[in-house]
C-alpha positions in Angstrom: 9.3 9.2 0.2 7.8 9.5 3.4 4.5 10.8 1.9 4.1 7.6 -0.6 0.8 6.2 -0.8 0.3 3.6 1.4 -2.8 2.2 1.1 -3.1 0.1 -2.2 -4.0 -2.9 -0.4 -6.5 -1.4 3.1 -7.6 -5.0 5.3 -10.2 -2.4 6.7 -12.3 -2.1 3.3 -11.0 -5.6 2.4 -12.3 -7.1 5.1 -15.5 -5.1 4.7 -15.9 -5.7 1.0 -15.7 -9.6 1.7 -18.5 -9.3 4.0 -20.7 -7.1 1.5 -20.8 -4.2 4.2 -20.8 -0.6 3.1 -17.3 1.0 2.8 -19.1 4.2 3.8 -19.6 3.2 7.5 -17.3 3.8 9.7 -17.2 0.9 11.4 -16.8 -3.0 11.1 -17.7 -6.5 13.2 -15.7 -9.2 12.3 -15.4 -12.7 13.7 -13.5 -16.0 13.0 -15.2 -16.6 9.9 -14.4 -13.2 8.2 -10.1 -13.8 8.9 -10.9 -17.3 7.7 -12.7 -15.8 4.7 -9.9 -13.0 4.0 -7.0 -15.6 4.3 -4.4 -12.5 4.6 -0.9 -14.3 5.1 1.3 -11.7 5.0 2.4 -8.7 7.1 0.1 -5.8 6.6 -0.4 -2.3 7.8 -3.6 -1.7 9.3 -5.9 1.7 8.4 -8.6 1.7 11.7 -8.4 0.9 15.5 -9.4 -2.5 16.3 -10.3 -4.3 19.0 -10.9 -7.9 19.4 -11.3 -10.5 22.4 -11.0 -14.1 22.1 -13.3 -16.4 23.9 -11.7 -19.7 23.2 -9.2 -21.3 21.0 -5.4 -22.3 20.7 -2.4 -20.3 21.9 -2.0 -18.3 18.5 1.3 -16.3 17.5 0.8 -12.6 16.3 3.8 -10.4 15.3 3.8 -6.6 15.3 7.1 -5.3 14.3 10.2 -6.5 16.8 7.2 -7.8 19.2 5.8 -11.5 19.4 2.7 -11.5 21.5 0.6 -15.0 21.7 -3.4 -15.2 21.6 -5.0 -17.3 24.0 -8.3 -17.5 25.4 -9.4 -14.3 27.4 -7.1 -12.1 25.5 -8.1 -8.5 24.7 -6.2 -6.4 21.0 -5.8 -3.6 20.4 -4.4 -2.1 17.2 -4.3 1.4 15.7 -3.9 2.9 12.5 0.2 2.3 10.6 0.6 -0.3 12.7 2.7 -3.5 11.0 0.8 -6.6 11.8 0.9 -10.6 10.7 -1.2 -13.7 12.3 1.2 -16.8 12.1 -0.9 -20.1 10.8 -4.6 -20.0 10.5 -6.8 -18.3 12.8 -9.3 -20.6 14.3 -10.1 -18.9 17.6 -13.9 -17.7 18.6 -13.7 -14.1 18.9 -15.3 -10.6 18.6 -13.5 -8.3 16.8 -14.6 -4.0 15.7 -12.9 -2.4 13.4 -13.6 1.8 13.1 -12.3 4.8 12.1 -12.1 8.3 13.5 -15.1 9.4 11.2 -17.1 7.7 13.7 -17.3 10.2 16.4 -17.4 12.9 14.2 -20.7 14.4 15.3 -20.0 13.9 19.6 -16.6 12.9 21.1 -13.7 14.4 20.3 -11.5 11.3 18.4 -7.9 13.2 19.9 -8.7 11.2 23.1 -8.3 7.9 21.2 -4.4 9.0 20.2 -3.8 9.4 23.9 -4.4 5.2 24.5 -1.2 3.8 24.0 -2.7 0.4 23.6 -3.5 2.2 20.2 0.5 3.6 19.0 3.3 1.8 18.1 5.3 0.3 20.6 2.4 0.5 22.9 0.9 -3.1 24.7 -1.0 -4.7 22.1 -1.8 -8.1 23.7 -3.1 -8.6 27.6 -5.1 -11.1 29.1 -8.3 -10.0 31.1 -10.0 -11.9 34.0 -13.1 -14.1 33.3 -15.3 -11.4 34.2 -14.2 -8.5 31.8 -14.1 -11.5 28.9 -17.7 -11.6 30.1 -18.3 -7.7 30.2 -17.1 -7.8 26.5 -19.3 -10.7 25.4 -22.2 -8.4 26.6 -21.3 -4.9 24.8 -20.3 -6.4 21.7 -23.7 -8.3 21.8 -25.2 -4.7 21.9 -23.2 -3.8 19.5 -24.5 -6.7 17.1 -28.4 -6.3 17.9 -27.9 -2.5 17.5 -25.7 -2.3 14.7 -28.4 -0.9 12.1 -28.8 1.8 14.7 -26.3 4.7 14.1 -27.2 6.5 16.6 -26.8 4.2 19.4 -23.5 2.4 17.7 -21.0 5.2 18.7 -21.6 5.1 22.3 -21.7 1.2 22.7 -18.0 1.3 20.6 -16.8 4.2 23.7 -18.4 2.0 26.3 -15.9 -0.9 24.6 -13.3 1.9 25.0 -13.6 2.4 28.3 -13.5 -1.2 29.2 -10.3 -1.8 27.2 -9.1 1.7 29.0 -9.6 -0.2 32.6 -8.3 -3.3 31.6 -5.2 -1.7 30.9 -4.8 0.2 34.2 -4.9 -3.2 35.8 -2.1 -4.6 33.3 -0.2 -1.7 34.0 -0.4 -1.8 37.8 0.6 -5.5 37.9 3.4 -4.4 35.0 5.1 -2.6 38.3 5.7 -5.3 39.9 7.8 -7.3 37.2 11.3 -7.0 37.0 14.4 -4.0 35.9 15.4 -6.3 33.0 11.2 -6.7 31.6 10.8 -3.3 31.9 14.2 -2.3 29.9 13.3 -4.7 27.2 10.0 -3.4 26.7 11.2 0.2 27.2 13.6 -0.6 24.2 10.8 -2.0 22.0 8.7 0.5 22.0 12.3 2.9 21.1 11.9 0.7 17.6 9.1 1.7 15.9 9.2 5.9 17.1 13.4 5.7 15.3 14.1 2.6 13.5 13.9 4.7 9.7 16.8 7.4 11.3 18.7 5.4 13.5 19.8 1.9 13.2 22.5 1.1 15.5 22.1 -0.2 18.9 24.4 2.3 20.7 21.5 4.6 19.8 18.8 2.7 21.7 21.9 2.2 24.6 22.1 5.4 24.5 18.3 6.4 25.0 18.1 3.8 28.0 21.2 5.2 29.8 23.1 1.9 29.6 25.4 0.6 27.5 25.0 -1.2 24.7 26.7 -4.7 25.4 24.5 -4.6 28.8 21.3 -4.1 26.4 22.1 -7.0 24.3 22.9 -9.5 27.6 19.3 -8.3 28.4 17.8 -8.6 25.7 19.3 -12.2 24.7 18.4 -13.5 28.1 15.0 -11.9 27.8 13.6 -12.6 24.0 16.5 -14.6 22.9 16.9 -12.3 20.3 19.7 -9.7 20.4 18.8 -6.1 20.1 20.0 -5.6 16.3 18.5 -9.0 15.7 14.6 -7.3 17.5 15.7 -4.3 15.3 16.0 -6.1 11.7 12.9 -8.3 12.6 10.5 -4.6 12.7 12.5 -2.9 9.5 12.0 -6.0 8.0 8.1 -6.1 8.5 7.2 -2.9 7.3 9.6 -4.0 4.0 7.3 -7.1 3.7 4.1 -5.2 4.1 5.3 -2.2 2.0 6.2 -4.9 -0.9 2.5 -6.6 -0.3 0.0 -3.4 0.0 1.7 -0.7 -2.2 3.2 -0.5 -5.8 6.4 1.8 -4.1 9.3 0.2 -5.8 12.0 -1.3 -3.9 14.4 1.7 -4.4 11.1 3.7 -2.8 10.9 1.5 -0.2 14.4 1.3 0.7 14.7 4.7 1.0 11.4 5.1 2.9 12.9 2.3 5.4 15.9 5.0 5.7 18.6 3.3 4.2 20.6 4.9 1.1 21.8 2.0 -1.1 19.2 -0.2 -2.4 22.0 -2.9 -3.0 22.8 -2.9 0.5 19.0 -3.3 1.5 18.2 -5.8 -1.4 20.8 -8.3 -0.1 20.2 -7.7 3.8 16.6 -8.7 2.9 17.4 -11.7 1.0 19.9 -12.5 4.1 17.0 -12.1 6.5 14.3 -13.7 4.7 16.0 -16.0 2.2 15.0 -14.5 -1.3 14.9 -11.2 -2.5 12.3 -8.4 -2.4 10.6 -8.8 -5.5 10.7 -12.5 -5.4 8.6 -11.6 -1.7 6.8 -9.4 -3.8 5.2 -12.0 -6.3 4.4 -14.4 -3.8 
């Protein structure tokens, strides 16, 4: 079941058809007005890396899996390919966003280096916040990237230069992220356990396990740390990859119950409805 299509419903060539750009090139520029346009409201999986920085706008809520991260001005995303996404309300804030695919350096870099940013891969850091002057150093290569965008020989190395920024930007996150606390670290440690083992293992003695503690010390964490225990963080991803799998594929809910590794549809149907108060295919037709 694991090798079910996936991709009825693709926000990279949706986003690009609303927009009347060709599906054929490998890369996207999108803005407030085209999420405004698409009005996507539900959780979806996304088929290219992205990258967007917001300029200005309200704090803004945006779930990936077990992970709540909040948009604010000056914040820098990064998403890559299967990753479970949903914006909470309507998205209003002034932003830059590119979407591409691998296909794009094709003919020069090697793309294997973009699997090796864990900005990019679930359970990675999705959401930082950059100082004024890298908001600014953004502003100007995606400006290139606009005035140049007809030129395909010049786009691919403007979209690495944008790399590299979001590459250094994350080496300064990550040396301040030493400094925070045993108990952030652990519950960040355990989140990004989820999305690599939620389909084969379930249980929170596993996670425990994997973190060398035990698992009524990783729930005390976790509750005074999210305020969400860790089979609560755990339902929370399983159950947005159900809601995305129900939205962008035709899989059936037996399919997707057994993609989502459990065995009894029954069981999953009414641990759905008890998480999200109806049933799958009542989600479904939404």
């Amino acid at each position: 079941m694991k090798n079910q299509n996936l991709n009825k419903f693709n926000i990279y060539e949706h986003l690009k058809e609303l927009r009347a750009h060709s599906l054929s090139t490998p890369y996207f520029l999108a803005n407030q007005d085209t999420y405004k346009q698409a009005s996507i409201n539900f959780p979806f999986r996304t088929f290219a890396y992205g990258i967007g920085i917001t300029y200005s706008g309200k704090r803004r809520p945006f779930q990936i899996g077990s992970m709540k991260y909040y948009t604010d001005t000056g914040s820098l995303v990064t998403i890559g390919p299967g990753i479970v996404c949903q914006w909470k309300g309507e998205y209003q804030a002034v932003h830059d966003t590119i979407y591409f695919t691998e296909e794009l350096f094709k003919d020069g870099l090697k793309p294997s280096f973009l699997k090796e940013m864990s900005c990019f891969n679930a359970g990675g850091n999705h959401v930082i916040n950059i100082s004024n002057q890298n908001v600014e150093n953004f502003k100007v290569l995606f400006q290139s990237l606009k005035d140049l965008s007809d030129n395909d020989d010049l786009v691919p190395g403007i979209i690495y230069s944008i790399l590299m920024l979001v590459k250094r930007c994350h080496r300064i996150d990550d040396s301040q992220f030493r400094n925070t606390s045993q108990k952030e670290k652990l519950t960040s440690d355990f989140k990004k356990l989820i999305p690599v083992y939620f389909q084969e293992n379930k249980e929170v003695a596993f996670y425990a396990d994997k973190l060398n503690i035990s698992p009524k010390y990783l729930s005390e964490v976790l509750l005074s740390e999210t305020g969400n225990t860790a089979k609560s963080l755990i339902l929370q991803h399983i159950f947005l990859e159900a809601k995305s799998l129900l939205r962008q594929t035709s899989m059936t809910v037996q399919e997707i119950c057994f993609w989502l590794g459990y065995d009894d549809t029954s069981y999953f149907t009414k641990a759905f409805k008890k998480h999200e108060g109806m049933t799958p295919l009542s989600y479904r037709k939404l």
